[in-house]
C-alpha positions in Angstrom: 0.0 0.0 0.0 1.1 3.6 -0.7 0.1 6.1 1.2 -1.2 9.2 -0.8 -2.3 11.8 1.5 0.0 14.6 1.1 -0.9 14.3 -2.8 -4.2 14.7 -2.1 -3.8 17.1 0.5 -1.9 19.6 -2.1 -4.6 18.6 -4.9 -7.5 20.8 -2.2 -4.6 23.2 -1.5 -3.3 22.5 1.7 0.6 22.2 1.7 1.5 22.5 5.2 0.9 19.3 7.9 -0.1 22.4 10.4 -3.1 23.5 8.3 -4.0 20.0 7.7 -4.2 19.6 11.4 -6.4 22.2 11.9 -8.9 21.2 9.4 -9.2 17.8 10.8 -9.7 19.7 14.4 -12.7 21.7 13.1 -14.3 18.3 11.3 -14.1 17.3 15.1 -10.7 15.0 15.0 -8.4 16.1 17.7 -4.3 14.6 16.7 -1.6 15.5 18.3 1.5 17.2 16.5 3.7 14.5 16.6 1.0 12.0 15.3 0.3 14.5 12.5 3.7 14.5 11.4 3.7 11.0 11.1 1.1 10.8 8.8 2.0 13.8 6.8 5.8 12.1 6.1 5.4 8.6 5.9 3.2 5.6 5.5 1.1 4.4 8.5 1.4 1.2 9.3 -2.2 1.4 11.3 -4.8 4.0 11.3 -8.2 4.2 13.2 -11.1 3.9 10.5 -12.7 6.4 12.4 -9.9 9.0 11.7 -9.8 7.4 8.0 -13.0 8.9 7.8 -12.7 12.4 8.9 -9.3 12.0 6.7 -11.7 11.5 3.6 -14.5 13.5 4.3 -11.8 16.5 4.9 -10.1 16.0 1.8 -13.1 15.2 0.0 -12.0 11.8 -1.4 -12.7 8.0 -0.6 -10.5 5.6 1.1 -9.4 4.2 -2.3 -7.2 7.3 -3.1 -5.7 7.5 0.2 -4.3 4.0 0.2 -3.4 2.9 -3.1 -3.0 -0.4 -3.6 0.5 -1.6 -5.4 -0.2 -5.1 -6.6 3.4 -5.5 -7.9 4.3 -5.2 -4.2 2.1 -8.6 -3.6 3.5 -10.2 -6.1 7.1 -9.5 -5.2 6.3 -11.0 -1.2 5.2 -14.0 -3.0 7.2 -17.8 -2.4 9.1 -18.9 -5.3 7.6 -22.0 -7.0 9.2 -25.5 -7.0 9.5 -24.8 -10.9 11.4 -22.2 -10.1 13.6 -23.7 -7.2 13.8 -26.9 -9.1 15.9 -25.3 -12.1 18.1 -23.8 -9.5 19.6 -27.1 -7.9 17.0 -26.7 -4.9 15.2 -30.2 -4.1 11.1 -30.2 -5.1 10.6 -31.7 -1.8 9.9 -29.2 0.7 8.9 -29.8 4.3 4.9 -28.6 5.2 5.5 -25.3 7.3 5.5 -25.2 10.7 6.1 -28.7 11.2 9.6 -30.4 12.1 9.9 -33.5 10.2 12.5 -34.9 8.5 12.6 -36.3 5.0 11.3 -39.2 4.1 13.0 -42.3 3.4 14.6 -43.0 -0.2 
């Protein structure tokens, strides 16, 4: 997920974190300075849906272009396949996760 709200901040004319903070403080959502700044300069790795909300309705924009999904990003997270392992010298046999068994007999 990217996080795009200082994009679509800047798209309704608001270019500072301090007027942004404000705004959400007249919609009714009190953050603190420090939690502001966090979410002006990077990516949260949680936020409340409630403040999500006041987020969108501020900004005048749904959820969707806030966090913008990056399917590449998926893809790259994703375990190699024992195609792709087995052309590499790596056995197709792999162990089930989580369990500690060894291999079977030959």
């Amino acid at each position: 997920m990217r996080w795009n709200l200082r994009m679509k901040a800047a798209e309704r004319g608001i270019w500072k974190s301090t007027q942004m903070r404000r705004m959400l403080a007249e919609a009714g959502l009190e953050i603190s300075a420090g939690k502001m700044s966090a979410l002006w300069t990077s990516t949260p790795t949680t936020i409340r849906l409630d403040d999500l909300e006041v987020l969108c309705a501020v900004l005048a924009c749904t959820p969707a272009e806030l966090l913008i999904c990056e399917p590449e990003a998926v893809a790259a997270r994703k375990p190699r396949t024992e195609q792709a392992t087995a052309g590499q010298g790596h056995s197709a046999w792999q162990p089930r996760l989580g369990r500690n068994r060894s291999a079977p007999p030959l």
